[in-house]
N, C-alpha and C positions, 0 to 999 in steps of 0.2 A: 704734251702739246704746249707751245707758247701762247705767249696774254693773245689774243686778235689782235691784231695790227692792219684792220682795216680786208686783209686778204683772206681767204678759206685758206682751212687747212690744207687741203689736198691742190691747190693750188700753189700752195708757197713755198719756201726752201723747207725741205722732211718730209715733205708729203709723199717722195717718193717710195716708201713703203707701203702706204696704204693705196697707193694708185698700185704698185704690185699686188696686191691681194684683190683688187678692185675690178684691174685687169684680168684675176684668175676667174674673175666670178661674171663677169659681161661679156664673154667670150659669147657663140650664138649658142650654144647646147647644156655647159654647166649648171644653168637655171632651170632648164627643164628636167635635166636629171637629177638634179637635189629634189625639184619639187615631186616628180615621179618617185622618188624613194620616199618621202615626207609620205606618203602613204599605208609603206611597212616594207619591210625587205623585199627584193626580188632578185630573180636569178637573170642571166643575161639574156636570154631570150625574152622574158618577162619586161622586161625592161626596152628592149628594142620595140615590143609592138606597145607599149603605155607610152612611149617618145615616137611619136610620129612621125616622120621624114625623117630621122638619124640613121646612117649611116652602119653599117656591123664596123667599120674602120673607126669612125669620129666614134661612134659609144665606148670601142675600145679604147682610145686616145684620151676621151674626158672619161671616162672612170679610173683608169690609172695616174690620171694628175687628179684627181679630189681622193682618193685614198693616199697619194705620195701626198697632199698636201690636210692631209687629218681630216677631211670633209665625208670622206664614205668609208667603209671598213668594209674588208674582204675576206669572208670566210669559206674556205674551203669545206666542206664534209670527204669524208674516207670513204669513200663508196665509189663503184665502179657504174659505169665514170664518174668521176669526180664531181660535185654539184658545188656550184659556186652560187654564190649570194653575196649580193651586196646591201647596206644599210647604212643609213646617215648616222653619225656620230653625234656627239655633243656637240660640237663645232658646226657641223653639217647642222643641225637641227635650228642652233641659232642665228646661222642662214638664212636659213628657211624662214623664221618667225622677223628676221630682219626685213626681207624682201617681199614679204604679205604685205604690205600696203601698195609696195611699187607694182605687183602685180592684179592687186584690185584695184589700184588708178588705171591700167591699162586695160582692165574690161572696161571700166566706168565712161575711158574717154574715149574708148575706140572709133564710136560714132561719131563724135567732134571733130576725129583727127580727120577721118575720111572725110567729112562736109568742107574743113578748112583747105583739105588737098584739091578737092572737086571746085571749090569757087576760086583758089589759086591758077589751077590748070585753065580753068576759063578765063580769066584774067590774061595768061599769057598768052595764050591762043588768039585771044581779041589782039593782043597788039601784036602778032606777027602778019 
């Protein structure tokens, strides 16, 4: 990184690496499936009913980009059928321990956000 020059990183000229990685990870499902592995491996089923609303296509889609991008590991077992498991990596893990506050600000504020929306929405209502 260069001295500050008044601009954020991820705003300035370079930043576009870390908005690629940034972008891999604010995607609407990624988060949820690191934090659903940050619990201990699971197999794909396992995984589909612990991620709520996702998709059998979108689970597929985001777990093949977080292991093509080092974030989950995929192991297969020899066994008929096949059993697959997947588990956060090193990478994957500090992830995870990255994105624990942004996801305990989003419990903490949840209520604010809803009251700010609720007094917004009346506001606009008043003047149409």
């Amino acid at each position: 990184m260069q001295a500050n020059d008044g601009i954020d990183p991820i705003c300035g000229q370079g930043g576009a690496r870390a908005r690629e990685v940034l972008d891999l990870v604010s995607d609407k499902w990624s988060l949820y499936v690191v934090a659903a592995l940050g619990q201990g491996p699971l197999r794909f089923s396992q995984a589909r009913r612990v991620v709520a609303g996702i998709s059998q296509r979108m689970l597929t889609v985001t777990l093949r980009r977080l292991v093509r991008d080092g974030l989950v590991s995929r192991t297969v077992a020899p066994t008929v059928p096949p059993q697959v498991t997947y588990s956060l990596t090193e990478a994957g893990h500090s992830l995870r321990l990255a994105v624990q506050p942004l996801i305990e600000w989003a419990f903490a504020t949840v209520d604010n956000i809803n009251t700010a929306r609720s007094a917004y929405d009346a506001q606009v209502e008043d003047r149409e």
